[in-house]
C-alpha positions as a Markdown table, in Angstrom:
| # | Residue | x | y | z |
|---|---|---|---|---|
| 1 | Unk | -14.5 | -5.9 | -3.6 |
| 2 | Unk | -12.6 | -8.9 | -5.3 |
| 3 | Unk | -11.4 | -5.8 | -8.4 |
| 4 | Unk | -9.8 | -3.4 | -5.4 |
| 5 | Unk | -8.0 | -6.7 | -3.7 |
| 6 | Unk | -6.8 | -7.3 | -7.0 |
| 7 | Unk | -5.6 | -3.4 | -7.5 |
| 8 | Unk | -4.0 | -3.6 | -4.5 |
| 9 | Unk | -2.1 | -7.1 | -5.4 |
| 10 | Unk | -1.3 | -5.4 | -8.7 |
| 11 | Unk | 0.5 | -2.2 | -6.9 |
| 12 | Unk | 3.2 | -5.3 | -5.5 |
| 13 | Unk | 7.0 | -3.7 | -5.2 |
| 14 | Unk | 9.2 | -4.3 | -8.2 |
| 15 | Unk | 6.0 | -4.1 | -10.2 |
| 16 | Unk | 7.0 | -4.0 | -13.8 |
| 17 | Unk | 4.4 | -1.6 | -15.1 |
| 18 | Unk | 5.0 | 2.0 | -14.0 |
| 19 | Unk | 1.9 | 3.7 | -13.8 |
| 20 | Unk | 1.7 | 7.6 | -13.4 |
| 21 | Unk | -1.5 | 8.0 | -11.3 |
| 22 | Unk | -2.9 | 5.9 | -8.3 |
| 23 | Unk | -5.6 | 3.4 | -9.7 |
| 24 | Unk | -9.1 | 3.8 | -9.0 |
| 25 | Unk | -10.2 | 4.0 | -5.7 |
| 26 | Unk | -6.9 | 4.6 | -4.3 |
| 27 | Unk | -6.7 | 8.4 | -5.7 |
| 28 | Unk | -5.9 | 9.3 | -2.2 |
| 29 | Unk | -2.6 | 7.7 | -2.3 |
| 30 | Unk | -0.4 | 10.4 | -4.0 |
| 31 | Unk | 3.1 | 9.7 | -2.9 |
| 32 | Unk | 5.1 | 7.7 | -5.3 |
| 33 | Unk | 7.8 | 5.6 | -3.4 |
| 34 | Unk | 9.8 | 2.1 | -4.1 |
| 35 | Unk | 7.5 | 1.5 | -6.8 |
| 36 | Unk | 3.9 | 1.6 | -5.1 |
| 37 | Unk | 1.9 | 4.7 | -4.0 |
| 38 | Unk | 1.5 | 6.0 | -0.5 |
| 39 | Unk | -0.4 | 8.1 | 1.6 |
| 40 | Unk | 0.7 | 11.6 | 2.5 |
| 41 | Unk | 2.0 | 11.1 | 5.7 |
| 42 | Unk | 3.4 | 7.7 | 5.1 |
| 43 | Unk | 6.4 | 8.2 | 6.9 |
| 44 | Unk | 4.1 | 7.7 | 10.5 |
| 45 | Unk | 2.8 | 4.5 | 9.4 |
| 46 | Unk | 1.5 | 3.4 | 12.9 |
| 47 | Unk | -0.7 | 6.9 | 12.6 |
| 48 | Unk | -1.8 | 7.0 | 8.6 |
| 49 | Unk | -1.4 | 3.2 | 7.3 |
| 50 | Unk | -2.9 | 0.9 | 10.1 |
| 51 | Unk | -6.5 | 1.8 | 8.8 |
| 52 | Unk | -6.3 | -0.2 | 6.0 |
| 53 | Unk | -3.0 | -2.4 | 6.4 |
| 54 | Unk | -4.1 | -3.5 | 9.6 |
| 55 | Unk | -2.9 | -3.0 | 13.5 |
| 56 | Unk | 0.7 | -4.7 | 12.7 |
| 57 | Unk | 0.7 | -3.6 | 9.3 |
| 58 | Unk | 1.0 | -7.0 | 7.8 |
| 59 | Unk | -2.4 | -6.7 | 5.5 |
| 60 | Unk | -6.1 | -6.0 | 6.0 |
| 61 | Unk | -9.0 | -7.1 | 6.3 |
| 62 | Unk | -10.0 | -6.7 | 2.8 |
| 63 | Unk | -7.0 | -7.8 | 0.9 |
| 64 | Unk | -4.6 | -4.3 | 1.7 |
| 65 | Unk | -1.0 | -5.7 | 0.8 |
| 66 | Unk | 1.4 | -5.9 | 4.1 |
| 67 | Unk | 3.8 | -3.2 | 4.2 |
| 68 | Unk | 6.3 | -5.8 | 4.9 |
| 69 | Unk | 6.3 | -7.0 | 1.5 |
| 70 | Unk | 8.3 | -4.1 | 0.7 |
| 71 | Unk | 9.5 | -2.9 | 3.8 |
| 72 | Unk | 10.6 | -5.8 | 5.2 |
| 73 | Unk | 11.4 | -5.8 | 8.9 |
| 74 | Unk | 11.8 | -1.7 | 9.3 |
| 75 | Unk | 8.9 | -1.7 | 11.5 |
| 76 | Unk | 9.9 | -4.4 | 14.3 |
């Protein structure tokens, strides 16, 4: 658990390091935008993303960045 909360800290926007592949456990985020990779069907976030980036999309449970830290206040 701690390794994927620390995969997911390590896909932060501006991110240095340009990888061409979604780590692992993430494969199914294939859409490369801003720097991170998405879902398909990222631009309905309140439909695709609030599984795992919670309800408001400001994180989840289990360390899922919030969508804010990128996005800033496009969701308000």
């Amino acid at each position: 658990m701690l390794s994927l909360v620390a995969i997911l800290l390590g896909l932060s926007c501006g991110s240095s390091s340009s990888p061409t592949a979604p780590p692992a456990g993430l494969e199914d985020h294939t859409v490369r935008r801003g720097g991170a990779f998405h879902r398909p069907g990222l631009t309905a976030p309140a439909e695709n993303c609030v599984q795992c980036h919670g309800a408001d999309l400001r994180g989840g449970d289990n360390g899922e960045p919030s969508c804010f830290s990128c996005h800033g206040n496009i969701w308000d």
